[in-house]
N, C-alpha and C positions, 0 to 999 in steps of 0.2 A: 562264264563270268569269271574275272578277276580280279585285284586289286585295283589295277590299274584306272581304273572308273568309277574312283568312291562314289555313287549315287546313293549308297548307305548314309554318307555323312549329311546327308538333308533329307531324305527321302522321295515321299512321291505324292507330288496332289497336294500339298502341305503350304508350301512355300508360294507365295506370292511376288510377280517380279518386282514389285516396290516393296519387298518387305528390306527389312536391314537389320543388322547383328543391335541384338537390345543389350546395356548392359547395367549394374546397379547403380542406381542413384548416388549421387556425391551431392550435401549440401552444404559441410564444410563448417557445420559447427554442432554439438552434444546437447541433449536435451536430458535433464536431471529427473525434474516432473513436472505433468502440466495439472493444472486446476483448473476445471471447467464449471461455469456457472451457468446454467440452460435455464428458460421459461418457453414452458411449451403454448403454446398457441395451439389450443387442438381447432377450435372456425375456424382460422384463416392458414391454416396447418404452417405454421411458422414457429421459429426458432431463435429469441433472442439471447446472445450469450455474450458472455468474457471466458474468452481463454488466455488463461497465465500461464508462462515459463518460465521454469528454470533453466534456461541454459548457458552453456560455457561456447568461447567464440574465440578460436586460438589467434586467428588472424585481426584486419580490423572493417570486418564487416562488407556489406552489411550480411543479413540473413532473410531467407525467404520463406515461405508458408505455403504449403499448397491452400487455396481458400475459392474454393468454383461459386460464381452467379451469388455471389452475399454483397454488401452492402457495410461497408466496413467505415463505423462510427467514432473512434479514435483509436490511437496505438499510444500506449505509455509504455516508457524503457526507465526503470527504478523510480517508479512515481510521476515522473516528468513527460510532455506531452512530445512525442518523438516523430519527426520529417518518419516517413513513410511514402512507399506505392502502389498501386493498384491497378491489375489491366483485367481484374475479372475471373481471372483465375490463380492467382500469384498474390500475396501479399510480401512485398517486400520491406524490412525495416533497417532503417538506417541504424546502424551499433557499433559501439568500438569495438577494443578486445579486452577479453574480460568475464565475467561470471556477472549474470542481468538477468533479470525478472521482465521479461516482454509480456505488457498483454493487450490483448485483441480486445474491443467490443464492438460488435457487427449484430446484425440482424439478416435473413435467410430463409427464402421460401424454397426447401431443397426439392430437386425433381427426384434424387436420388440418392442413396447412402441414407435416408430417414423418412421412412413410407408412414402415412395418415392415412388410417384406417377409420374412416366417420360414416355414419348415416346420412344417405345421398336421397334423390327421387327414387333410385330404380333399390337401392338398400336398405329402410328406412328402418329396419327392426336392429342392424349391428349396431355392438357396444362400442364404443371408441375405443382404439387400439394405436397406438406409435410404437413404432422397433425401426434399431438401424439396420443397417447392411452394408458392411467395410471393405469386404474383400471381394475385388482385388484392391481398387484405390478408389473408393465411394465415398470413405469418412470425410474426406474434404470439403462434401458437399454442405455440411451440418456444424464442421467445426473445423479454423483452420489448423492447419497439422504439416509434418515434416510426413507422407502418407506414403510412404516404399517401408519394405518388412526391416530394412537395418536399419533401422532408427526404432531405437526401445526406451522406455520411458515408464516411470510408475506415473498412477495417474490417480484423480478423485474425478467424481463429477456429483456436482450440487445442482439437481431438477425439479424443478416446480414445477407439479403439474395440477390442474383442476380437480377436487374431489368430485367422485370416490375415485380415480384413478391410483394406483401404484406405482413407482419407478423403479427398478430393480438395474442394478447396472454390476462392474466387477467390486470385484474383492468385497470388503465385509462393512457393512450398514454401521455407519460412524452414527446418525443419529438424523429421526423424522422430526420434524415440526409443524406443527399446527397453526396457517396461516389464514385463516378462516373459511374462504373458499377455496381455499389452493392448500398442498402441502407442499413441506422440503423434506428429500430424502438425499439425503448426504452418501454417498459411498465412496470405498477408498480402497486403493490396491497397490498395495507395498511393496512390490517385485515387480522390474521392470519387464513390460512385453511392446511387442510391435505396434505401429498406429492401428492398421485394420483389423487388430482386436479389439480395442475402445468400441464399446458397445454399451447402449440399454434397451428397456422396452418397458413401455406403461400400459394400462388397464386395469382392468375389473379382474381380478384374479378369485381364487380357490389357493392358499396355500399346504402344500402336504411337506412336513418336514420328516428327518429321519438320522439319525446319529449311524454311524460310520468307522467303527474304531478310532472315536473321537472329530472327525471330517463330520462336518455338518452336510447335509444335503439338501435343496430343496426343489420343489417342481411345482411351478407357475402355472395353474392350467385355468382357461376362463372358467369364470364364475357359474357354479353351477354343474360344472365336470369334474369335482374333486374327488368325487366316488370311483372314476373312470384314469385316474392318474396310476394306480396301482399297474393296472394294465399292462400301462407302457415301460414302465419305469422302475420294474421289481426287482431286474437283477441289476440295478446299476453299483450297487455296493458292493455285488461279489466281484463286478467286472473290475471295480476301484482298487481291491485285493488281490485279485489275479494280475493287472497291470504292474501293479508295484512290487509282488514279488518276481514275477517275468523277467525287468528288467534290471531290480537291484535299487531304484531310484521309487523313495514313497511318494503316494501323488504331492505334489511340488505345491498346494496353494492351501487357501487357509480355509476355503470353503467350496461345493459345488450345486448348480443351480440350473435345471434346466426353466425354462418359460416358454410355452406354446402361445403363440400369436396366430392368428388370419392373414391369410393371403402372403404368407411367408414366401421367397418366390426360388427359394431351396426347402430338402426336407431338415436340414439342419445347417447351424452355422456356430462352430467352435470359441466365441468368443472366451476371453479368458476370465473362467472360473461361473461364466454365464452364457453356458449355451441355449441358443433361442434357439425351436425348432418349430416346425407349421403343426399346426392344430388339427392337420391332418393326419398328425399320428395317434389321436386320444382315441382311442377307439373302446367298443362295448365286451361284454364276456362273448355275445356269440361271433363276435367276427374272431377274437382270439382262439376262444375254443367250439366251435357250431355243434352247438346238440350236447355239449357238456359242461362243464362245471370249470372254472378257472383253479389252479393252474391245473394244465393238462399236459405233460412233456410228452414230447415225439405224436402229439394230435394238435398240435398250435396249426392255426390257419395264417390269421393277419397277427405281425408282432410288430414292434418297433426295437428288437433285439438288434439288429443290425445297425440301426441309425443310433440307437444311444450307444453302443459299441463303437462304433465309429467317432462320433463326435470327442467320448470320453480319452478315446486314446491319443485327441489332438493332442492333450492338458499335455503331453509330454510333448507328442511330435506335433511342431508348429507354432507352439502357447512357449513349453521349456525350453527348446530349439527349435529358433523356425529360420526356415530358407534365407538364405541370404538375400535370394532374387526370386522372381519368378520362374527363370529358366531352370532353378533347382526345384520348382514347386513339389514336384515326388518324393521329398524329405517328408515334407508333410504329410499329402495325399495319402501314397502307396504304402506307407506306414498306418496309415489310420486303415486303409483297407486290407492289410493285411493283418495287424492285431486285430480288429475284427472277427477274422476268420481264423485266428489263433483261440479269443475267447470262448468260438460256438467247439473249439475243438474242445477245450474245457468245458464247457458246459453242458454240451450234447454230443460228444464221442466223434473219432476218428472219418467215416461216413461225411458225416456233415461237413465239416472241416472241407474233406475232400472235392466235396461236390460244391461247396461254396467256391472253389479255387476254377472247378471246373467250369462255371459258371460263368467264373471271370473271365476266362480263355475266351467262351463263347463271346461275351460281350468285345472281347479287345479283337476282336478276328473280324465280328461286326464291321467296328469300325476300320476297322485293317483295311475292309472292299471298298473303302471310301477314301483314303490315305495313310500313310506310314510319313513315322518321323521319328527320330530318337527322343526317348524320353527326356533329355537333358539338350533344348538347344537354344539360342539364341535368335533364330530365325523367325518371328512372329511380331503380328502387329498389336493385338490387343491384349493384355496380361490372359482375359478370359479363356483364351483359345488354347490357353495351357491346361486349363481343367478338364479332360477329356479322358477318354477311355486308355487312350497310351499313359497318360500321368496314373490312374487308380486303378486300373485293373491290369495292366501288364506292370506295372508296378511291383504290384502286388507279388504277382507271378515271379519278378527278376527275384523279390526278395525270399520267396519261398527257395527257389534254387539256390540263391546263396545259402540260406538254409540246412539245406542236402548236401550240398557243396563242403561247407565249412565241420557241419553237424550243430546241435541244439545247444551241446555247453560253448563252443569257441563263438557263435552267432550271439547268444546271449552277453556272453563277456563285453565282445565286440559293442554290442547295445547299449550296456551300461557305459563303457566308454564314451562310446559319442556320447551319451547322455549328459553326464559327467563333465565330460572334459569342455563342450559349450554351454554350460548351464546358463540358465535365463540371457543366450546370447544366438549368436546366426550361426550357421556355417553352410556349405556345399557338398556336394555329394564328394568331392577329396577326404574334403572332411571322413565323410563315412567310410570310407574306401583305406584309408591312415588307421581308425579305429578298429577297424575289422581285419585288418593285415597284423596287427599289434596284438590284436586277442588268437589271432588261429597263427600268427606261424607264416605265413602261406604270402605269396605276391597275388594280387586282383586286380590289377591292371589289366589283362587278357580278356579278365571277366568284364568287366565296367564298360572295354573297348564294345565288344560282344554286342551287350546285353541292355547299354542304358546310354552309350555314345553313338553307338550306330539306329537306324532304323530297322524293320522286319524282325523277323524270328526266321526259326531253323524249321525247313518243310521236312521231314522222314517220310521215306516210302521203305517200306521194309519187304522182304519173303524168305522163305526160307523152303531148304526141301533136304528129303532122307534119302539116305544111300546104305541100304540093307547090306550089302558089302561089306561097304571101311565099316557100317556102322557109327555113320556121322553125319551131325544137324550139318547143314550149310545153311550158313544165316547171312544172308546180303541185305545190304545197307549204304544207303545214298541221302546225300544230301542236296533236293532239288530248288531252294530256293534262290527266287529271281534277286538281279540287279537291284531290287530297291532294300534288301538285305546285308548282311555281313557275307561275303562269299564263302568262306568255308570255317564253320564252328566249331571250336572245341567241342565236347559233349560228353561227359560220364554218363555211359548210358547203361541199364538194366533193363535183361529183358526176364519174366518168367517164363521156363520150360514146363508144362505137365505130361506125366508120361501112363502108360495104359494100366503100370504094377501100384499108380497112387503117388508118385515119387514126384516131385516137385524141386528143379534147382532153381537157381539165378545165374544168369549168368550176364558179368559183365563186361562192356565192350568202350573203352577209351577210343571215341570217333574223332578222328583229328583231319582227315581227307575228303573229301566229297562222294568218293565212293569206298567199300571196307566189305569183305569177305574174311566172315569168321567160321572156324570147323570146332564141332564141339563131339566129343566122343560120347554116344547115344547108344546103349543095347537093343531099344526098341522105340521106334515110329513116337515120336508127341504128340501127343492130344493137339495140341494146342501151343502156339506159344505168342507171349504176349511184352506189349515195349511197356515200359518204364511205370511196371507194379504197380509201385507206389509215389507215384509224381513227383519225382525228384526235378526231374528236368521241366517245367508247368509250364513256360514260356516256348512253344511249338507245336506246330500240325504235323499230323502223322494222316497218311495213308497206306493199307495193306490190302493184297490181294486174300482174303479170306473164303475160304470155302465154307458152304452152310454150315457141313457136319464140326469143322475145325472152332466157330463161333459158339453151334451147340454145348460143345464141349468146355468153352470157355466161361458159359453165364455158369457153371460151377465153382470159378475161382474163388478164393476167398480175398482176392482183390476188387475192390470197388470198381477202379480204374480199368481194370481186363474183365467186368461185366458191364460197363458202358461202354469198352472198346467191341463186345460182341451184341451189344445189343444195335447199335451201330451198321454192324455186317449183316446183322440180321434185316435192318430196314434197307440197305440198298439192295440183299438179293434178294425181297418179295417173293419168294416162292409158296407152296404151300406147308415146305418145313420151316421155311424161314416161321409162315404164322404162327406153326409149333412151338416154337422154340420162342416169340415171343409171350405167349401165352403163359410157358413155364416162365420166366422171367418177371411175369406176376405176380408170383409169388414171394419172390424175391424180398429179403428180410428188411432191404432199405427202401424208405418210400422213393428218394430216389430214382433207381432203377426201375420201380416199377411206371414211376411218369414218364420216363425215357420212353420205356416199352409201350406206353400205351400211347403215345404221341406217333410212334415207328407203328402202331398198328394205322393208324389212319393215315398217314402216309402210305402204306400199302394199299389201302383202301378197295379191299376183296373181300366179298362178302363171307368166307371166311374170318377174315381179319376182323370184321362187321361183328362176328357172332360171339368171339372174344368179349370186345371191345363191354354188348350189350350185356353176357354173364360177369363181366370184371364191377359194372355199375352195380349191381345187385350184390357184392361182397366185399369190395373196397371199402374201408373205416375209413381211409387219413385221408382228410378236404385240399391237402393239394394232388394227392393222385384221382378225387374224384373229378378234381378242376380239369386237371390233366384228358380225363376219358373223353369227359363230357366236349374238349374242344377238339378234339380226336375227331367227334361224333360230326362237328361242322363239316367233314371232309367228306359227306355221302350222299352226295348234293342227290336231290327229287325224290329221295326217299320220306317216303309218308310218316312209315312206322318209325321211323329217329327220328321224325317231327313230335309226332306222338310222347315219346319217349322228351324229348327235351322239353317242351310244354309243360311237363309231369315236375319234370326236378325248375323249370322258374318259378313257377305256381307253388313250387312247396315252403312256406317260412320256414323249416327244421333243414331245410338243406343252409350250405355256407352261403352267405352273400356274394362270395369269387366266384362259388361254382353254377349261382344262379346267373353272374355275370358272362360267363361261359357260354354257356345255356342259349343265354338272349343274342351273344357272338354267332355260337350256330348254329341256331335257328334263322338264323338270317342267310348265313353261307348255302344252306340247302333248296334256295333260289325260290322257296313254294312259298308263291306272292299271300295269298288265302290267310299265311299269318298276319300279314301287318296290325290286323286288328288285336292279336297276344302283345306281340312287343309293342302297341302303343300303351295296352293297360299297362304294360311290366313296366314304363316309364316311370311309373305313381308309385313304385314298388318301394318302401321306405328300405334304405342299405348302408352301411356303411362306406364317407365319402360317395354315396351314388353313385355305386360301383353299377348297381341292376339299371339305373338310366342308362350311364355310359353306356354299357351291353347292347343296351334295347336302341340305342342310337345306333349304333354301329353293324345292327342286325340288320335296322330300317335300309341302313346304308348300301349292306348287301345288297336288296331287296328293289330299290332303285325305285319303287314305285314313285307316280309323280305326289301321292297323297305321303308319300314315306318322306318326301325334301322338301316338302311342305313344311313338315314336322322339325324335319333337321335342322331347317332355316329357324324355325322361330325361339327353336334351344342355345340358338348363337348369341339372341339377344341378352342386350342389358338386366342383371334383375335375377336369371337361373343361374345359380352357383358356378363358381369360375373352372372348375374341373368338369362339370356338363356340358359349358359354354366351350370350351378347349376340345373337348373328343366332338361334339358339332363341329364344330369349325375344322377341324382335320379332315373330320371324311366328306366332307363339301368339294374334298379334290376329285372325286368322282365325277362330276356333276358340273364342271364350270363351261361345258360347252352351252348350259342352261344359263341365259342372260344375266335373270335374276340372282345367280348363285355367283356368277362371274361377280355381279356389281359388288355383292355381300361379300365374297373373299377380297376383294378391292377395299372394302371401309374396315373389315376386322383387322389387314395387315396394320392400321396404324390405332389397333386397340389401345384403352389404358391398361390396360393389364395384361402382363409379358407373357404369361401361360397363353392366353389368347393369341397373341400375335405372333408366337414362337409354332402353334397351332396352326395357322393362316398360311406361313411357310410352307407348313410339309404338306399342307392341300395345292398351294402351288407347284409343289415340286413333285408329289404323287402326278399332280398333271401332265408336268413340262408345256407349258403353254407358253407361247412366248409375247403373248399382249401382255405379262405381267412385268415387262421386263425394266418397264420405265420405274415402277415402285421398288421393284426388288433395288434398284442403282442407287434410288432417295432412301432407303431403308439402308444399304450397304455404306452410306455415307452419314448419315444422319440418326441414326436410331442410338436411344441414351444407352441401347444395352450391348455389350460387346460380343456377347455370343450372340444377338440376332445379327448386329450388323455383317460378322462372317456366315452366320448361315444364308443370308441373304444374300451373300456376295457369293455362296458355294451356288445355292441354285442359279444365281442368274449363270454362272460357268456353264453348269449342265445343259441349260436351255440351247446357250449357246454355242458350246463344245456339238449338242445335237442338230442344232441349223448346219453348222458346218458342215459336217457330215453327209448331210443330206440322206439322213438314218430311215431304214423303209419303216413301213407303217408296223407290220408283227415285230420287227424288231426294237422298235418304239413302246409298244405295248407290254411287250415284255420287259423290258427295261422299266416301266412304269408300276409291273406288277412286284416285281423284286421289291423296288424301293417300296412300294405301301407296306408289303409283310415287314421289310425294315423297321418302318417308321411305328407299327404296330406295335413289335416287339420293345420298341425305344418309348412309345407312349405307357403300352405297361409296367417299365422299368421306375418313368416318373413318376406311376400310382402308386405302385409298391414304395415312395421314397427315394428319391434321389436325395443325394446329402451334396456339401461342401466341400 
């Protein structure tokens, strides 16, 4: 591979032949502030408003409004009734030039950007609930607006809504009023931010307040769960303290507020100074701590540490400065995903930190087998399709190496800079790139090119060997990655050396060539030697040829990173040292490592490995390495006594609701039909989010009996909670050679509710069936939501891409089984919280 063939600059699988360069909006006049006046309509879920402007209009007009599916009732420009047009999605007003007060009164049944949450036939106990959803470009739907990220504006909004409801929206509560069955709750925010931050949400709340080195904080939790907000939401004030001295800049607004709503259809959404998050983070003391006492550090189960982490560190990146465009969307993102994983490094050590990052690798490599693109590009059709594992978690990853790259003070300076220098304004990733060149000294242009303009990452295949002789390591080193990469990478690379006397160097290797042979002068044979310590470089896969004893000797490091690099060697060389050596690794001080290990034992899956596995249950404390064993245990298919044994930990309430969740996974994987009768009672299993359903669904699923999709079928319907409803409908792609399953994945793909139907996809796509192909094309064109429409339009490729082919039937199968564990791992990810 060479230059000569940038497929880097687009990548692979990514681009569509109709797609075209996107680029920011121009609308050609300034909006000062708007004042919105809402009455909500919770019956008829409708929306009557007046939206005011201040804007300035350098030219002589006129000006336009983004304004979808409303119904637009007059337009006044400085009191006066003003010529105006309308095609439905555009309001356009006729204006000179000049500084004018335009305002809208329309009326608005939104499909989208402002979700009505009411009691229905099949819901009849929910409290009424309204919250919006702006980003990417939703607000439109509910209020008209200038709705691209460079257009910033302060704003109020004045909302009537029915009592007992509350309105909670940005900046700070000017004043309620008592209108006898309705109230007005006034709010106002004084600092200008983007349209698709303009956000509120009403209901029946629980309010829990909390001072903050004078920041007010508060957390909206429905009525009735205000016992249960602590929970979630305890370290938000260290995180607000930690963020602010990090970067140099105190948090930017005048107050902070989270609100949990239903059927939120993110686990969070960053509005500014009001972030709404799904109500499926409120969770109880035993899903936080199972079997103990809150707080429990280093034995937490379920947290919402991550999503309030994430969200909080929009307030700076995205809220303080946000993206210019979409195509910059990883200003935001990968800055929230990597403070993030900055704060758990403060708040739970080094370890964590680590593995959080490693995490992310895993997830971004995921999606890697599916397409590459550069993080930063203009090639896409729906804003949506930019919210992806390339934008937050290799994000992430570039930003940590820049990190290592620069060091911790010139990275920080660098931060406070951009911060700074665009305060309550836009920029692009120049921008960052200018800030960070000005704080370290240093040109980034190479790096940027690398790491955030091109697509892939850098593949290492390393070895090394001793020459008792010269008494010299030979350490070789290549860099194999394909054409849809950078062809040859920079790389500050460190490797650890361990040697027999206890002696431990580093030693490091500036990789500039494709291939590099280094000689290190050695008195005696290494133990061990291992790449890049301490994750400098987090954006790349490595392969090495490792010998058992060389890995052995490695789970001693006192690097995290080179004891999940051997625990690793351990699981592909399955031997009976290899089980040794994961056994010890059990031990191992990070919970981490030891779920690593025990995940590699059941992949070895020798009854050896088996005997492990069943003594590590019996001494394991920490509920995610029990999670861990226990789905190990799924891998030991017709074994009686692991039936026995998993039976044991669903049946037990003292165990964690994940690891019961586990449980009822692999009880089902061990194919022994005799249970359906356990995991249907485990169904009734009360859990946190019905995590023990899902399981018990998904067991059944294994299990295939005809009484087992009987059961699956009737958890699809209307009425069972919309996360029950969604893992039914997923694993229904088993099963669609079954008529009746066929017709039900047919009616779910055009659910009302997007968990659902986003569901319905991966059961078609587990399938590859190609009778679905006429929906998938009406879904790929028509669906209001932009990530289904490309996931819709991704499967129908595959189906297709597979006709073509004329793929044989094992290789069919195979391909089919990949993608479920895929979509497995990806539906886990949504349990645990997926954010914004």
């Amino acid at each position: 591979m060479s230059f000569d063939k940038p497929n880097y600059l687009v990548g692979r699988n990514f681009v569509y032949s109709d797609y075209r360069p996107r680029f920011p909006r121009y609308y050609g006049y300034s909006v000062k502030h708007l004042k919105a006046q809402l009455r909500i309509n919770i019956n008829e879920k409708s929306i009557t408003g007046i939206a005011e402007y201040q804007v300035s209009v350098p030219g002589n007009g006129p000006i336009s409004l983004d304004a979808a599916e409303m119904r637009i009732n007059r337009v006044l420009v400085d009191g006066s009734e003003a010529r105006f047009d309308y095609d439905g999605r555009v309001v356009t007003v006729y204006v000179g030039q000049g500084d004018h007060v335009v305002s809208i009164e329309y009326y608005t049944k939104p499909r989208k950007g402002a979700y009505f949450i009411v009691p229905d036939e099949y819901y009849r106990d929910r409290k009424p609930m309204v919250w919006t959803q702006g980003e990417s470009e939703d607000n439109h739907y509910w209020l008209p607006l200038p709705d691209y990220p460079n257009m910033k504006f302060t704003s109020e909004l004045i909302i009537t809504v029915p009592k007992p409801l509350m309105a909670v929206s940005n900046g700070e509560l000017i004043e309620t009023k008592d209108l006898g069955q309705e109230t007005l709750w006034h709010w106002r925010l004084d600092k200008p931010h983007s349209a698709y931050l303009i956000a509120f949400a009403a209901g029946e709340f629980d309010v829990v307040r909390e001072d903050c080195d004078g920041v007010v904080l508060e957390h909206y939790v429905p009525k009735g769960m205000g016992d249960r907000a602590r929970f979630s939401f305890h370290r938000t004030c260290d995180m607000m303290k930690f963020y602010s001295e990090y970067t140099g800049v105190k948090y930017p607004w005048p107050n902070y507020k989270h609100v949990a709503v239903s059927e939120f259809i993110y686990g969070g959404m960053e509005n500014t100074t009001v972030t709404i998050v799904t109500d499926t983070t409120i969770h109880d003391e035993h899903a936080h701590c199972p079997g103990g006492r809150f707080p429990c550090p280093g034995y937490e189960d379920f947290t919402s540490d991550g999503l309030v982490a994430h969200e909080l560190a929009h307030q700076w990146f995205g809220d303080y400065v946000t993206t210019k465009d979409w195509a910059n969307i990883w200003l935001n993102e990968a800055f929230a995903t990597y403070f993030e994983a900055l704060y758990m490094e403060h708040a739970k050590g080094r370890d964590e930190f680590l593995y959080e990052l490693y995490q992310n690798l895993r997830s971004y490599l995921n999606e890697y087998g599916r397409y590459a693109r550069p993080i930063v590009t203009r090639l896409y059709k729906d804003p949506e399709e930019m919210f992806d594992r390339h934008t937050y978690e290799k994000g992430s990853l570039v930003l940590h190496t820049l990190r290592s790259l620069l060091g911790d003070e010139a990275f920080r300076r660098g931060i406070n800079i951009y911060l700074t220098r665009h305060a309550h304004g836009n920029a692009d990733t120049e921008d960052l790139r200018k800030a960070l060149e000005e704080a370290s000294g240093q040109p980034l242009d190479w790096f940027f090119t690398q790491f955030v303009y091109s697509s892939g990452h850098p593949v290492i295949k390393y070895s090394w060997s001793y020459d008792a002789n010269a008494k010299l390591v030979k350490l070789s080193i290549s860099q194999t990655q394909g054409d849809d990469s950078y062809p040859i990478y920079r790389l500050p690379l460190e490797f650890e050396v361990k040697y027999p006397s206890g002696k431990v160097d580093t030693i490091r290797v500036d990789l500039e060539e494709r291939e590099a042979t280094i000689y290190v002068p050695a008195s005696e044979r290494p133990l061990y030697v291992c790449i890049d310590p301490q994750f400098k470089v987090a954006v790349k896969s490595v392969s090495a040829d490792k010998g058992v004893e060389e890995a052995l000797a490695e789970l001693g490091s006192g690097s995290l990173m080179c004891r999940l690099e051997a625990v690793d060697s351990l699981a592909r060389d399955g031997s009976a040292r290899a089980v040794e050596g994961l056994a010890k690794a059990l031990t191992d001080p990070f919970w981490g490592v030891r779920a690593e290990a025990t995940r590699a034992l059941g992949k070895v899956g020798t009854e050896d490995a088996l005997r492990v596995l069943l003594n590590a249950l019996n001494s394991e404390g920490h509920p995610r390495v029990r999670q861990a064993i226990v789905e190990a245990l799924g891998n030991f298919r017709g074994k009686a006594d692991v039936a026995k044994v998993l039976v044991d930990v669903l049946r037990n309430p003292s165990e964690s609701y994940y690891t019961r969740y586990r449980a009822a996974q692999s009880l089902g994987k061990l194919g022994i039909t005799e249970y359906v009768g356990e995991l249907t009672k485990a169904l009734d299993y009360p859990s946190h989010n019905y995590v023990i359903t899902q399981g018990a669904l998904e067991g059944l699923a294994e299990l295939g009996t005809e009484d087992a999709v009987n059961t699956i079928l009737k958890y699809t319907e209307l009425g069972k909670p919309t996360l029950v409803r969604a893992t039914a409908t997923r694993v229904l792609g088993k099963f669609v050679g079954d008529r009746r399953v066929y017709e039900r994945v047919r009616q779910l793909l055009r659910d009302p509710y997007f968990r659902v139907r986003f569901a319905a996809l991966a059961a078609v796509e587990s399938s590859l069936d190609p009778r679905f192909l006429d929906i998938l094309d009406e879904l790929a064109m028509r669906d209001l939501d932009g990530r289904v429409r490309r996931y819709a339009r991704d499967v129908a490729k595959r189906i297709r891409d597979q006709l073509s082919r004329g793929v044989e039937y094992a290789r069919l199968r195979e391909e089919i089984d990949r993608i479920r564990e895929e979509q497995r791992r990806i539906a886990e990810r949504l349990d645990r919280l997926e954010y914004k």
